[in-house]
C-alpha positions in Angstrom: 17.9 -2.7 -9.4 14.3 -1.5 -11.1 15.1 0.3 -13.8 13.5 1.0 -17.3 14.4 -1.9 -19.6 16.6 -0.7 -22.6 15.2 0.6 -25.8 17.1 -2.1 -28.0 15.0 -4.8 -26.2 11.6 -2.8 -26.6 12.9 -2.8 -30.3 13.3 -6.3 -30.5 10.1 -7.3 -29.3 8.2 -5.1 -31.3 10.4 -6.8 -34.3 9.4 -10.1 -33.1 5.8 -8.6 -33.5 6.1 -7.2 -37.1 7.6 -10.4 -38.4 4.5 -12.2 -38.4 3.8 -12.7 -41.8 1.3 -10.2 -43.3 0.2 -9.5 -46.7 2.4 -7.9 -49.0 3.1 -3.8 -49.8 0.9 -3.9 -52.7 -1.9 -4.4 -50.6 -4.7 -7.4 -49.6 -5.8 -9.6 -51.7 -9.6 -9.1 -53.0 -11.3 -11.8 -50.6 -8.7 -10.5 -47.5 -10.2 -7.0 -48.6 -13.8 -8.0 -48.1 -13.6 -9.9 -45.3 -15.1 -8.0 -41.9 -12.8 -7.1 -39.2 -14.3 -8.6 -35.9 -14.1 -6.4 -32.5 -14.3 -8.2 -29.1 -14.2 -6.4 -25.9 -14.6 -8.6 -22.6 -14.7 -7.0 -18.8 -14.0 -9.7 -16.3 -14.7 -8.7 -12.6 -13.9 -10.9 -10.0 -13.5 -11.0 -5.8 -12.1 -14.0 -3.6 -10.6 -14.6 -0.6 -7.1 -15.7 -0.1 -6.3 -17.3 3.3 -2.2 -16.3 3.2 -1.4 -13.5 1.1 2.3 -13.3 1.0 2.9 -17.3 1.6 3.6 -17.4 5.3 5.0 -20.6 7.0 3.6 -21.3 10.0 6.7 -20.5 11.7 6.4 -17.6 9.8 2.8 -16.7 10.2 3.6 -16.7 14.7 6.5 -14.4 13.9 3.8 -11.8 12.6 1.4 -11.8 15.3 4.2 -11.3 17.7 5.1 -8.6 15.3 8.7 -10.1 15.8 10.9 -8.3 14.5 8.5 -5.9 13.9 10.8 -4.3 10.9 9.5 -7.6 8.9 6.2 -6.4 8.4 4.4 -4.4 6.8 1.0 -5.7 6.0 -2.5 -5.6 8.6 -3.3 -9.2 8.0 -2.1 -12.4 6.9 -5.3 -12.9 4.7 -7.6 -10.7 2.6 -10.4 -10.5 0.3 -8.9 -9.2 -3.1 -10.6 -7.3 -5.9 -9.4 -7.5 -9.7 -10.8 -6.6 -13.2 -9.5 -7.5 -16.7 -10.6 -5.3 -19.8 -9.2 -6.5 -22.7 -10.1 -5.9 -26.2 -9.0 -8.1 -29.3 -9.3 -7.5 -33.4 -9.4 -10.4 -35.4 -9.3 -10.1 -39.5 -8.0 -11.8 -42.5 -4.2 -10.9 -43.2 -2.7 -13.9 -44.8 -3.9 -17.5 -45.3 -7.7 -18.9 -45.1 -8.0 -17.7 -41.5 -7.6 -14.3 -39.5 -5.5 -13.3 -37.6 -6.0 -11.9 -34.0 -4.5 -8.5 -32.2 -5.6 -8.8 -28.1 -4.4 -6.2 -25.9 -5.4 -7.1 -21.9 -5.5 -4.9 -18.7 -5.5 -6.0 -15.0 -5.6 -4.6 -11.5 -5.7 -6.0 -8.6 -6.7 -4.5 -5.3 -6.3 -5.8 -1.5 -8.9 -4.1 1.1 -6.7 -4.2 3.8 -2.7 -4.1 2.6 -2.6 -2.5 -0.4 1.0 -2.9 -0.4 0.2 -5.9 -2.4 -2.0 -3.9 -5.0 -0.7 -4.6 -8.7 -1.0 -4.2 -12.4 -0.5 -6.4 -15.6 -0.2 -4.8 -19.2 -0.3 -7.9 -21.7 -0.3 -7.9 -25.5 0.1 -10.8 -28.4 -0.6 -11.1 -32.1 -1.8 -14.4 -33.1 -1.6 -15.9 -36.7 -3.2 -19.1 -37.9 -1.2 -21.3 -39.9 -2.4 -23.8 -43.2 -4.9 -25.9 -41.9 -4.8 -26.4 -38.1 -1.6 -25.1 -37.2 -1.3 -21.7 -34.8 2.2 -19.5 -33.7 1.3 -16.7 -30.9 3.9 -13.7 -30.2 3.2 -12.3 -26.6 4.8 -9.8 -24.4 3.6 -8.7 -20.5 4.8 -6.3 -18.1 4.4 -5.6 -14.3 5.3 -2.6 -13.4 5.6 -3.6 -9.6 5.3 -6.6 -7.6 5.9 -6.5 -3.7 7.5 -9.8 -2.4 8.0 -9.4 1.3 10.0 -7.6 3.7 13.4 -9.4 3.7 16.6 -9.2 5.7 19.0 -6.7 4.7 22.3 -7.6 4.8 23.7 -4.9 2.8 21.9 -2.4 6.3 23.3 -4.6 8.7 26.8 -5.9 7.8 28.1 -2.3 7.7 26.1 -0.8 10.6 25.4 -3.9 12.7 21.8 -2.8 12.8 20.1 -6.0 13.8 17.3 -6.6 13.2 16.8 -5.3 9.9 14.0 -5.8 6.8 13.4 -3.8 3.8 10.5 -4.4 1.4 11.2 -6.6 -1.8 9.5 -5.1 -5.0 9.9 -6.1 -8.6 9.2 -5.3 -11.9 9.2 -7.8 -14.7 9.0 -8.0 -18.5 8.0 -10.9 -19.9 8.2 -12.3 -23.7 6.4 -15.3 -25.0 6.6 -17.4 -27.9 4.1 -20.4 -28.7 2.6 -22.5 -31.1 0.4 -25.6 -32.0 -1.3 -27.6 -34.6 -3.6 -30.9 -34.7 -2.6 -33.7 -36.3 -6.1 -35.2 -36.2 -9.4 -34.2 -35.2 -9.2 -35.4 -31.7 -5.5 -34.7 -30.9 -3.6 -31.3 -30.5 -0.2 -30.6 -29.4 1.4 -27.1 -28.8 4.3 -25.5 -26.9 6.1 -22.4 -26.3 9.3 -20.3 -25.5 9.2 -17.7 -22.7 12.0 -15.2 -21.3 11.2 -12.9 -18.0 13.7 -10.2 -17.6 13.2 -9.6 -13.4 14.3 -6.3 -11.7 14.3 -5.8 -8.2 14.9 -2.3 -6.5 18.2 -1.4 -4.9 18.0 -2.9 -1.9 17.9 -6.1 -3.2 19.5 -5.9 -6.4 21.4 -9.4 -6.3 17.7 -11.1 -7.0 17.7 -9.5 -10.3 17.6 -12.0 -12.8 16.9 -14.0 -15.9 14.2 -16.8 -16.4 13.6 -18.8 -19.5 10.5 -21.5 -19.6 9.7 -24.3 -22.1 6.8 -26.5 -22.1 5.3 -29.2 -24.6 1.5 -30.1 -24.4 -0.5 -32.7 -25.7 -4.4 -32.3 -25.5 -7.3 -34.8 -26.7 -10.9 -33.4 -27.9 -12.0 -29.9 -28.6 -13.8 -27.1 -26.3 -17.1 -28.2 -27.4 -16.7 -31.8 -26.4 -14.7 -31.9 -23.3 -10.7 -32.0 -23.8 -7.8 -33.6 -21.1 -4.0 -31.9 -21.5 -1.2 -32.5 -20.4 1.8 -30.4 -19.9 5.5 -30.8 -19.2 7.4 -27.8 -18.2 11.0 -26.9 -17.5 12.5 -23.4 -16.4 15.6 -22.0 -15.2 16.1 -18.8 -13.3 19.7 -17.3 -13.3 20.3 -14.8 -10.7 23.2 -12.1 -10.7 23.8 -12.7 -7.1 26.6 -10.0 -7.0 27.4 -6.0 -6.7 27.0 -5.5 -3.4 25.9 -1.9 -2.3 28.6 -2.0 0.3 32.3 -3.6 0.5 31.8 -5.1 4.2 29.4 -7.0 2.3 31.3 -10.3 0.5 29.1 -12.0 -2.6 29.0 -15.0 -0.4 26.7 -13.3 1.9 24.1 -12.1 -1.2 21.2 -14.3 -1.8 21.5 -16.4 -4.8 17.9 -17.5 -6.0 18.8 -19.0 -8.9 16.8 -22.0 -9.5 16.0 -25.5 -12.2 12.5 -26.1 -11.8 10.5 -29.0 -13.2 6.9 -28.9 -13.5 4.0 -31.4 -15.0 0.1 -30.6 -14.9 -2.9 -32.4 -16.0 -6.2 -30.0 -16.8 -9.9 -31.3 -18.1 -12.5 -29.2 -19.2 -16.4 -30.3 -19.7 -18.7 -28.1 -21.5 -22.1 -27.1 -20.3 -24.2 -30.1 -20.2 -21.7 -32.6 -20.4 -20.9 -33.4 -17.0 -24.1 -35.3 -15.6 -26.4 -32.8 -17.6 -25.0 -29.8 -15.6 -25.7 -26.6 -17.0 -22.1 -25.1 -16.4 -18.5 -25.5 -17.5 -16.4 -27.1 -15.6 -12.3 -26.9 -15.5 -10.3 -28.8 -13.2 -6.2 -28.3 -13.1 -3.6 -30.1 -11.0 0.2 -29.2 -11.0 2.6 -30.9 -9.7 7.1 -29.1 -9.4 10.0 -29.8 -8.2 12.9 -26.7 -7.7 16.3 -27.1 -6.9 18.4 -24.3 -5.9 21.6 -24.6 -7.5 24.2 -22.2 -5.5 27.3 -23.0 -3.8 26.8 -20.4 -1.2 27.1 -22.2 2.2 26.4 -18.9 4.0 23.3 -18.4 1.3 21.0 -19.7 4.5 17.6 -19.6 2.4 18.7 -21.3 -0.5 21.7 -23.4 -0.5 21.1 -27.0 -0.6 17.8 -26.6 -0.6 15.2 -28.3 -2.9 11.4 -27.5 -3.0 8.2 -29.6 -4.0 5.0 -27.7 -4.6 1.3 -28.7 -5.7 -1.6 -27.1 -6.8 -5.3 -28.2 -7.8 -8.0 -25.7 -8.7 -11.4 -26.0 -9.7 -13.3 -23.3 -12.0 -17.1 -23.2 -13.1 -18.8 -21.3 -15.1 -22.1 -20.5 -16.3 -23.8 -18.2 -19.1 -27.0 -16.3 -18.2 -27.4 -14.9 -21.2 -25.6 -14.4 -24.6 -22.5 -12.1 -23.3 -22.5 -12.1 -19.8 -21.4 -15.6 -17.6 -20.8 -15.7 -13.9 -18.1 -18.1 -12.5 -16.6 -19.3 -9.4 -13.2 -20.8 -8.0 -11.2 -22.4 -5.7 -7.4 -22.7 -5.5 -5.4 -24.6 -3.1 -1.2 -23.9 -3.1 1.4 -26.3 -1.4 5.2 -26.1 -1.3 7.7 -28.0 0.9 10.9 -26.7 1.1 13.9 -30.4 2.5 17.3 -29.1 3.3 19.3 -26.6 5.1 17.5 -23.7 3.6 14.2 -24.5 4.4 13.4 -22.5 6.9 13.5 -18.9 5.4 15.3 -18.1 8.2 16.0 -14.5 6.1 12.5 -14.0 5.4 12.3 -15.9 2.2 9.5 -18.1 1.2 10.0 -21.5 2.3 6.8 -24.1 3.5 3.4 -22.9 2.9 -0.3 -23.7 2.2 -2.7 -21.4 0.5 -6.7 -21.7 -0.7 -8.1 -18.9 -2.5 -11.6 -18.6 -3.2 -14.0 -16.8 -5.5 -16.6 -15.4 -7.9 -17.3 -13.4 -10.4 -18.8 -12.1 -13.9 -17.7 -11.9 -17.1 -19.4 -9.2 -19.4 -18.1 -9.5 -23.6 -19.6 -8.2 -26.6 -18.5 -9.1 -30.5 -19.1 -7.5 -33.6 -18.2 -6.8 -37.4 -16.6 -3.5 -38.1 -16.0 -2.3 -41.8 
């Protein structure tokens, strides 16, 4: 169920934070001492229009305007035009080693004008040190407090009360920790990769969702940001579900959704600076991804997920141009596809099986930098 996370693993990140390596007790050395401590503070405000806000089938997107059952749903429309804004705020200054190190602390909401059901919030934090020459490790930690899913079937409501119909809205909190790193073994080459844990809680209703993710990845990237750089990136994660303690004994484990999951994932991006693509006076960023999920339980009666196996693909396109030194304004477009082969693929319990997406957008970014004492 949502619930505070314990205190022991608050403790741990924050150990995982202070063990980046710092200068000694006896204080700085000399040239660490007179080195400035840089400030930057960036507001990024953005609006866009996203055609299928909760990831309706189409199957799925007829059962809402028949309102049928109407227990399933709780939002005014299937798409939306959504409002966010990132403030974030980073400190940057010589600790250990040649090069500083960086402190960034980032905020974001994000608002939808007609179902604010689907309003949320990110708090995000890392500490970044440089290593020897070219070489880089990043600590990072995020939370969302809550994240609504859908309304899905209930089977804890109707096994016991044979209510039927019944939907309850899904909502989560997560807590994520990140661990990456890097370095360039020549000029033109860089590879990196990273560690990541998300610790998922769901409220009571659907407390057999709660569950454990881990993610690795590996990159290899060619260039730099001021000549235009390709990556690519493999990806693997794993998502291990409790799928058990059922609110109510008419309710076997074999009933409970188990969305535990192996996921593989591989995505190309390229970036072009300003000027470099066919004289162009903007910066360009193009992404495609590419994954394949498997649901691994054994849960014949599981009807969303046994069996199943999922492909989904994604390309976007960003641009961006500055107007002036600190403020930029940008633009993007997303488009999302997954297709869901086997038993399971129909959601028939509400879960999100086949779907298509585009979202679309615009904004500004507004950053300022300076030297502090």
């Amino acid at each position: 169920m949502m619930r505070m996370r314990p205190i022991g693993r608050g403790a741990l990140v924050l150990a995982a934070l202070l063990a980046v390596p710092r200068a000694s007790a006896a204080g700085p050395t000399e040239e660490a001492a007179r080195t400035p401590t840089r400030v930057r503070a960036e507001l990024r405000l953005a609006s866009l229009y996203d055609s299928n806000i909760l990831e309706y089938s189409d199957a799925d997107q007829d059962a809402f305007r028949a309102r049928d059952p109407a227990s399933r749903f709780a939002i005014e429309s299937l798409d939306d035009a959504v409002f966010s804004g990132t403030a974030s705020v980073s400190i940057s200054r010589r600790v250990v080693g040649a090069r500083s190190s960086r402190l960034r602390y980032a905020f974001t909401r994000t608002a939808f004008v007609e179902n604010p059901i689907e309003d949320s919030r990110l708090h995000a934090v890392s500490i970044r040190q440089p290593l020897r020459r070219t070489g880089w490790v990043e600590v990072g930690y995020s939370r969302v407090p809550r994240s609504y899913v859908r309304h899905l079937w209930d089977e804890d409501f109707v096994a016991p009360y044979r209510y039927y119909p019944h939907y309850q809205a899904a909502v989560y909190q997560s807590d994520r920790v990140r661990i990456s790193g890097g370095f360039r073994p020549t000029a033109a080459w860089a590879v990196s990769g990273r560690v990541a844990r998300t610790a998922i809680d769901y409220n009571a209703a659907f407390e057999e969702r709660d569950a454990t993710a881990w993610e690795v990845a590996a990159a290899c990237e060619r260039g730099h940001d001021e000549a235009g750089r390709v990556a690519l990136e493999a990806s693997y994660a794993r998502r291990d579900a409790e799928a058990t303690d059922s609110a109510h004994p008419a309710v076997p484990d074999s009933l409970r959704d188990d969305t535990s999951f192996d996921e593989w994932g591989l995505a190309v991006e390229a970036t072009a600076p300003p000027g470099r693509l066919r004289g162009l006076p903007l910066e360009v960023d193009a992404r495609a991804e590419i994954s394949r999920r498997h649901y691994t339980t054994d849960r014949e009666a599981d009807i969303d997920h046994h069996g199943r196996r999922d492909v989904a693909f994604a390309i976007a396109v960003g641009l961006e141009r500055e107007i002036r030194r600190g403020i930029a304004l940008f633009a993007s477009w997303r488009l999302d596809s997954r297709s869901a082969s086997g038993v399971a693929a129909t959601g028939a319990r509400g879960d999100v099986s086949e779907y298509s997406e585009t979202r679309i957008g615009g904004g500004a970014r507004l950053s300022w930098s300076g030297r502090v004492p």
